[in-house]
C-alpha positions as CSV (number, residue, x, y, z in Angstrom):
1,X,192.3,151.2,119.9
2,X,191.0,151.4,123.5
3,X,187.6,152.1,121.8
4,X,187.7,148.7,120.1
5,X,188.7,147.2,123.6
6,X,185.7,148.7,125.3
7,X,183.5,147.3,122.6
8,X,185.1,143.8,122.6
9,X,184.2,143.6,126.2
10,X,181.1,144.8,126.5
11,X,180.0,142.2,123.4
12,X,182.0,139.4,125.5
13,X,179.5,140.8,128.3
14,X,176.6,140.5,126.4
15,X,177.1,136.9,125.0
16,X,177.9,136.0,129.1
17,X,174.1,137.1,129.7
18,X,172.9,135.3,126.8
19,X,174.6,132.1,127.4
20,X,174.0,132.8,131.3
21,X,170.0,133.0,130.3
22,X,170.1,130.0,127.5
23,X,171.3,127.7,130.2
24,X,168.9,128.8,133.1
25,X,165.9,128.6,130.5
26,X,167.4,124.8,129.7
27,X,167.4,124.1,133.5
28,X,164.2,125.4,133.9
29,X,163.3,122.6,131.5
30,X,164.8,119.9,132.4
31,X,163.6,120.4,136.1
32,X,159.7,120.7,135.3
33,X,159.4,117.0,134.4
34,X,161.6,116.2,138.0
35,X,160.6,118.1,140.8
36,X,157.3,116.4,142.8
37,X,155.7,118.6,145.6
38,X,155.1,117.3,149.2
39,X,151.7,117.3,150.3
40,X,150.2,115.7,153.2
41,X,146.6,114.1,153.0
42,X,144.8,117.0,154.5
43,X,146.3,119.4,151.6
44,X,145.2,117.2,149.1
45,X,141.6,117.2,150.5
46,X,141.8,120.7,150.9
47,X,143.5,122.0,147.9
48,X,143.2,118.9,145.0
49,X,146.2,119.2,142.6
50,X,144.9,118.3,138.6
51,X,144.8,114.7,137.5
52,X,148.5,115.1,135.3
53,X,150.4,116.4,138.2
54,X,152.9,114.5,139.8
55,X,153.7,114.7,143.8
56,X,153.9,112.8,146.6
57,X,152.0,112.5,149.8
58,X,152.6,110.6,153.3
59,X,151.5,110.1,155.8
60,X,150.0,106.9,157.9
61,X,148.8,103.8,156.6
62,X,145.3,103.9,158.4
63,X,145.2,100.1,160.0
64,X,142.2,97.8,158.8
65,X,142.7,99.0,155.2
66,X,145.2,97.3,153.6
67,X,144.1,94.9,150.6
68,X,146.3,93.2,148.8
69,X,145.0,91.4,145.5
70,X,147.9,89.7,143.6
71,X,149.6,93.0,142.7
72,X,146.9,95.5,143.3
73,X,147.4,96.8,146.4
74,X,145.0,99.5,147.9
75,X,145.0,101.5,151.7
76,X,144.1,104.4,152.8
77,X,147.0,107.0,154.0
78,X,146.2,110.0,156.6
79,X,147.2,112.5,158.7
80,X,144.9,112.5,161.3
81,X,143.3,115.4,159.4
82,X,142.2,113.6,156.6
83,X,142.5,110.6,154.7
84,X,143.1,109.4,151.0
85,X,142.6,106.4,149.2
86,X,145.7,104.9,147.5
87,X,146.4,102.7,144.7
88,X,149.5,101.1,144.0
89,X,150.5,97.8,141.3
90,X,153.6,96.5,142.3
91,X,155.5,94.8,144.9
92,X,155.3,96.8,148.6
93,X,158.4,97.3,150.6
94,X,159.2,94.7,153.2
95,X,158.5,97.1,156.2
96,X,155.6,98.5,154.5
97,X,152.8,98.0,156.7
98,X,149.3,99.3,158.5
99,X,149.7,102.5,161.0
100,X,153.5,102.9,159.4
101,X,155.1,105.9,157.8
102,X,155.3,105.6,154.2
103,X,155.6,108.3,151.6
104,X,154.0,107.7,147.9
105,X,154.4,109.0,144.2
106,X,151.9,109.7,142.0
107,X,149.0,111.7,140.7
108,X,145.9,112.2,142.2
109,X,143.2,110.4,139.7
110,X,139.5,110.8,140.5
111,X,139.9,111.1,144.4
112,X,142.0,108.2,144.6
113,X,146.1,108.8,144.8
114,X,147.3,106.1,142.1
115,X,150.6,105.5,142.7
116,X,154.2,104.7,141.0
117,X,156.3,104.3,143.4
118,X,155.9,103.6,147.8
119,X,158.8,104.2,150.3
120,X,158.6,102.9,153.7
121,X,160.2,104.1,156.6
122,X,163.5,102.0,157.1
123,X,164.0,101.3,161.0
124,X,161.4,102.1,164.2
125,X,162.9,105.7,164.8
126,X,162.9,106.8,161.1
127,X,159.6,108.7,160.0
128,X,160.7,111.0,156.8
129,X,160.9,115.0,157.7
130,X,157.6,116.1,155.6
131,X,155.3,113.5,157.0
132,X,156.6,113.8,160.7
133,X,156.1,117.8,160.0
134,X,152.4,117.2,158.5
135,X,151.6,115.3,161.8
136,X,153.2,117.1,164.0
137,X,151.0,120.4,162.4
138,X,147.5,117.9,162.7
139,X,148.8,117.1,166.4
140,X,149.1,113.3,165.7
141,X,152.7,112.8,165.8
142,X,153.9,110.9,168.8
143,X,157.8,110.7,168.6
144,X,159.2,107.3,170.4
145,X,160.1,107.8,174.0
146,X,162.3,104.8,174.1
Protein backbone atom coordinates (compact mmCIF):
# COMPACT_ATOMS: atom_id res chain seq x y z
CA UNK A 1 0.00 0.00 0.00
CA UNK A 2 2.47 2.78 0.91
CA UNK A 3 4.23 1.75 -2.48
CA UNK A 4 1.08 2.62 -4.44
CA UNK A 5 0.97 5.99 -2.41
CA UNK A 6 4.48 6.92 -3.31
CA UNK A 7 3.68 6.24 -6.97
CA UNK A 8 0.35 8.18 -6.93
CA UNK A 9 2.29 11.11 -5.85
CA UNK A 10 5.09 11.17 -7.71
CA UNK A 11 2.56 10.74 -11.05
CA UNK A 12 0.37 13.70 -9.39
CA UNK A 13 4.05 15.42 -9.45
CA UNK A 14 4.70 14.78 -12.77
CA UNK A 15 1.33 15.83 -14.38
CA UNK A 16 1.97 19.30 -11.98
CA UNK A 17 5.22 19.88 -14.26
CA UNK A 18 3.46 19.07 -17.37
CA UNK A 19 0.55 21.21 -16.78
CA UNK A 20 3.01 23.87 -15.07
CA UNK A 21 5.08 23.72 -18.67
CA UNK A 22 1.75 23.54 -21.04
CA UNK A 23 0.60 26.77 -19.55
CA UNK A 24 3.98 28.70 -19.55
CA UNK A 25 4.55 27.50 -23.34
CA UNK A 26 0.73 28.98 -23.89
CA UNK A 27 1.83 32.34 -22.14
CA UNK A 28 4.79 32.37 -24.06
CA UNK A 29 2.37 32.56 -27.00
CA UNK A 30 0.05 34.67 -26.32
CA UNK A 31 2.65 37.30 -25.13
CA UNK A 32 4.78 37.34 -28.53
CA UNK A 33 2.01 39.05 -30.50
CA UNK A 34 1.74 41.86 -27.25
CA UNK A 35 4.86 42.87 -25.89
CA UNK A 36 6.48 46.09 -28.06
CA UNK A 37 10.11 47.15 -27.10
CA UNK A 38 11.07 50.82 -26.21
CA UNK A 39 13.59 52.30 -28.38
CA UNK A 40 14.58 55.83 -28.58
CA UNK A 41 15.55 57.31 -32.11
CA UNK A 42 19.18 57.04 -31.68
CA UNK A 43 18.73 52.99 -31.12
CA UNK A 44 16.81 52.74 -34.06
CA UNK A 45 19.56 54.51 -36.12
CA UNK A 46 21.96 52.58 -34.53
CA UNK A 47 20.66 49.17 -34.29
CA UNK A 48 17.40 49.03 -37.14
CA UNK A 49 14.87 46.48 -35.90
CA UNK A 50 13.24 44.28 -39.30
CA UNK A 51 10.39 45.82 -41.17
CA UNK A 52 7.62 43.15 -39.26
CA UNK A 53 8.59 44.07 -35.84
CA UNK A 54 6.49 45.97 -33.71
CA UNK A 55 7.86 48.70 -30.93
CA UNK A 56 7.63 51.97 -30.07
CA UNK A 57 9.90 54.91 -30.01
CA UNK A 58 9.67 58.62 -28.44
CA UNK A 59 11.13 60.98 -28.20
CA UNK A 60 10.66 64.93 -29.40
CA UNK A 61 8.74 66.15 -32.16
CA UNK A 62 11.61 68.10 -33.96
CA UNK A 63 9.69 71.73 -34.56
CA UNK A 64 9.33 72.89 -38.34
CA UNK A 65 8.36 69.37 -39.36
CA UNK A 66 5.02 68.73 -38.85
CA UNK A 67 2.78 68.29 -42.03
CA UNK A 68 -0.50 67.52 -41.84
CA UNK A 69 -2.33 66.46 -45.26
CA UNK A 70 -5.96 65.54 -44.49
CA UNK A 71 -5.08 62.47 -42.43
CA UNK A 72 -1.53 61.90 -43.39
CA UNK A 73 0.36 63.26 -40.92
CA UNK A 74 4.26 63.10 -41.08
CA UNK A 75 7.31 64.73 -38.46
CA UNK A 76 10.26 63.89 -37.54
CA UNK A 77 10.87 62.52 -33.81
CA UNK A 78 14.49 62.73 -31.96
CA UNK A 79 16.50 62.54 -29.25
CA UNK A 80 18.97 64.86 -29.74
CA UNK A 81 21.10 61.95 -30.92
CA UNK A 82 19.27 61.27 -33.86
CA UNK A 83 16.30 61.71 -35.67
CA UNK A 84 13.52 59.50 -37.51
CA UNK A 85 10.94 60.19 -39.87
CA UNK A 86 7.34 59.24 -38.86
CA UNK A 87 4.26 58.42 -40.55
CA UNK A 88 1.07 58.25 -39.00
CA UNK A 89 -2.92 58.13 -40.78
CA UNK A 90 -5.30 59.11 -38.29
CA UNK A 91 -6.41 61.79 -36.10
CA UNK A 92 -3.37 63.24 -33.60
CA UNK A 93 -4.01 63.81 -29.98
CA UNK A 94 -5.12 67.28 -29.00
CA UNK A 95 -1.82 68.10 -27.12
CA UNK A 96 0.14 66.62 -29.76
CA UNK A 97 2.41 69.03 -31.03
CA UNK A 98 6.10 70.26 -32.37
CA UNK A 99 9.13 70.08 -29.70
CA UNK A 100 6.51 67.84 -27.33
CA UNK A 101 6.92 64.46 -25.88
CA UNK A 102 5.08 61.84 -27.63
CA UNK A 103 5.64 58.20 -27.82
CA UNK A 104 4.55 56.15 -31.13
CA UNK A 105 3.65 52.50 -32.26
CA UNK A 106 4.71 50.86 -35.04
CA UNK A 107 7.26 49.25 -37.32
CA UNK A 108 10.09 50.67 -38.82
CA UNK A 109 9.30 50.45 -42.86
CA UNK A 110 12.14 51.55 -45.22
CA UNK A 111 13.79 54.18 -42.73
CA UNK A 112 10.58 55.76 -42.03
CA UNK A 113 8.71 54.69 -38.56
CA UNK A 114 4.97 54.15 -39.90
CA UNK A 115 2.85 54.36 -37.23
CA UNK A 116 -0.52 52.79 -35.56
CA UNK A 117 -0.97 54.43 -32.83
CA UNK A 118 0.58 58.25 -31.15
CA UNK A 119 0.42 59.15 -27.37
CA UNK A 120 1.09 62.56 -26.22
CA UNK A 121 2.21 63.70 -23.10
CA UNK A 122 -0.98 64.78 -21.04
CA UNK A 123 -0.10 68.00 -18.87
CA UNK A 124 3.34 70.41 -18.96
CA UNK A 125 5.18 68.30 -16.24
CA UNK A 126 4.37 64.82 -17.74
CA UNK A 127 7.18 63.42 -20.26
CA UNK A 128 6.73 59.30 -20.16
CA UNK A 129 9.77 57.45 -18.17
CA UNK A 130 11.57 55.83 -21.35
CA UNK A 131 11.71 58.98 -23.41
CA UNK A 132 12.69 61.30 -20.44
CA UNK A 133 15.49 58.40 -19.76
CA UNK A 134 16.56 58.31 -23.62
CA UNK A 135 17.12 62.15 -23.27
CA UNK A 136 18.40 62.38 -20.28
CA UNK A 137 21.30 59.53 -21.62
CA UNK A 138 21.77 61.98 -25.05
CA UNK A 139 22.02 65.04 -22.46
CA UNK A 140 18.93 66.87 -23.85
CA UNK A 141 16.50 66.56 -21.27
CA UNK A 142 15.80 69.72 -19.44
CA UNK A 143 13.24 68.92 -16.51
CA UNK A 144 10.83 72.17 -15.74
CA UNK A 145 12.15 74.33 -13.01
CA UNK A 146 8.84 75.87 -12.30
Amino acid sequence: MAGLKKKRRIQLIVAGFVFMAAAGTLMGFAFQDGIEFFRSPAQVAENPPGSSEVFRIGGLVETDTLVKVGTDIRFVVTDGGASIPVMFKGILPDLFDEGQGMIATGKLIDGTFVASEILAKHDEEYLPKEVADALKAQGVYKPSTE
